[in-house]
C-alpha positions in Angstrom: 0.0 0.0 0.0 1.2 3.4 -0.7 0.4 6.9 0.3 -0.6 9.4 -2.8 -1.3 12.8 -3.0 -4.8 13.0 -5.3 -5.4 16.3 -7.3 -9.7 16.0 -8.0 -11.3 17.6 -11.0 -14.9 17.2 -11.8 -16.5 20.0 -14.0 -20.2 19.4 -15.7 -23.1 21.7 -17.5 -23.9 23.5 -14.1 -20.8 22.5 -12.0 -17.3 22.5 -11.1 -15.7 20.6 -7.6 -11.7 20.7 -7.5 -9.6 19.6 -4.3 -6.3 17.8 -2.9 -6.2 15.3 -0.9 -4.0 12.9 0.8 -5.3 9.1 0.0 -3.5 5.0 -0.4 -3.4 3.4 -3.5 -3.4 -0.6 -3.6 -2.8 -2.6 -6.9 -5.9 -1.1 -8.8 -7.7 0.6 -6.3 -7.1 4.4 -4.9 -9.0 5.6 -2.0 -9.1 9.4 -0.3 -11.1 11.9 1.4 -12.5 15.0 -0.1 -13.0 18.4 1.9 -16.6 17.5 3.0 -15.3 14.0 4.8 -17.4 12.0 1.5 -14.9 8.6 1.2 -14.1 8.3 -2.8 -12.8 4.7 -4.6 -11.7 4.7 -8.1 -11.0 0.4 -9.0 -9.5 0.4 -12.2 -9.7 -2.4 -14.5 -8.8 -4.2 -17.6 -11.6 -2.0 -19.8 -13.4 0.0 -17.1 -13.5 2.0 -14.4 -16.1 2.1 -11.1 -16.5 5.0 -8.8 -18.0 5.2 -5.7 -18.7 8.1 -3.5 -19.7 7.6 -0.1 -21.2 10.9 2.0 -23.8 13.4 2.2 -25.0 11.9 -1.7 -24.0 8.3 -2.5 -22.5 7.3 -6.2 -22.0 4.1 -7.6 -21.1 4.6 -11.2 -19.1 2.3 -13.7 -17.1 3.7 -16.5 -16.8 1.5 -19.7 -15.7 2.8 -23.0 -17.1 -0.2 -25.2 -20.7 -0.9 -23.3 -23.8 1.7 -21.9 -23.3 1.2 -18.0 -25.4 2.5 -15.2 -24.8 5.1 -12.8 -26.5 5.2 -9.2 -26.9 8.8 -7.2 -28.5 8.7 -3.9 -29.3 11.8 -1.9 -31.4 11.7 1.4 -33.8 9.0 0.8 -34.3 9.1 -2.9 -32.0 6.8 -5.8 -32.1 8.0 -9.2 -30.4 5.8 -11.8 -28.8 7.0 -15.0 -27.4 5.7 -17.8 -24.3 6.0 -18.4 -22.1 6.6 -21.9 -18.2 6.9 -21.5 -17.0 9.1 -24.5 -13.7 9.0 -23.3 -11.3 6.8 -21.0 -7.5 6.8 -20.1 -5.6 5.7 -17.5 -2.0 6.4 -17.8 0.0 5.8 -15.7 -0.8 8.6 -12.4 -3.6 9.9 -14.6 -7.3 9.4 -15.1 -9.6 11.4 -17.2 -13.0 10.5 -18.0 -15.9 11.9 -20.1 -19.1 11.0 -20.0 -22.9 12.0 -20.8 -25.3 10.8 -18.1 -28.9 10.1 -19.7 -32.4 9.6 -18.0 -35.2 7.9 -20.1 -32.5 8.1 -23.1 -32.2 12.2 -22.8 -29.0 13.6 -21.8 -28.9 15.4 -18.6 -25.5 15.9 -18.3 -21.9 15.8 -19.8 -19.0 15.8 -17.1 -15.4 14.8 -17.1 -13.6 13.6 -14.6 -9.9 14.4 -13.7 -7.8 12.6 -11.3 -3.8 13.1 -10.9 -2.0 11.1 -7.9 1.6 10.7 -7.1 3.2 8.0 -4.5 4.4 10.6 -1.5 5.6 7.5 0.8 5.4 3.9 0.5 4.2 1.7 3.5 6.7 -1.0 4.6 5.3 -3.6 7.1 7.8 -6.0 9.1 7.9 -9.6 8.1 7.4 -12.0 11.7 
């Protein structure tokens, strides 16, 4: 497991939310905080991507360039589900960036990419008994 230092970009239609944060990354998976204490995953895999936001609003979206996924939001006590079309998706190296449209009843109700940056700042070494 290793320490990183996350730099978060998400900009869509009526939004923007940028921060730092300190997080661990471990094989394909990179965990962190954000300024309002909401836990964020990113698990990368061999073609896609799943986020998940935990917090004041819950998302539970997958990421796949080749296939329409689905996206879940929940706020208070109500879900809404989307659909989900990933225009564009890299991962290289300490990079992700991901554009997407989100659609409800097959009309788009938003376009938003997603930024993320990381770099190792310390690796965690753990004795051997």
């Amino acid at each position: 497991m290793e320490r990183v230092k996350v730099n978060f970009e998400m900009s869509s239609q009526d939004a923007m939310v940028k921060f730092v944060s300190d997080g661990e990354i471990h094989e394909s998976k990179i965990s962190f905080t954000d300024d309002d204490f909401s836990k964020h995953t990113i698990i990368c895999q061999d073609s896609s991507i799943d986020y998940f936001k935990i917090g004041a609003m819950d998302m539970n979206f997958r990421f796949d360039i080749n296939r329409v996924t689905k996206g879940i939001y929940k706020i208070d006590n109500n879900i809404l589900e989307f659909s989900i079309i990933t225009t564009k998706l890299e991962n290289t190296g300490n990079r992700l960036c991901i554009e997407y449209e989100l659609l409800h009843d097959n009309e788009v109700v938003n376009v938003s990419k997603l930024v993320i940056n990381y770099s190792v700042t310390e690796e965690e070494f753990r004795c051997k008994a």
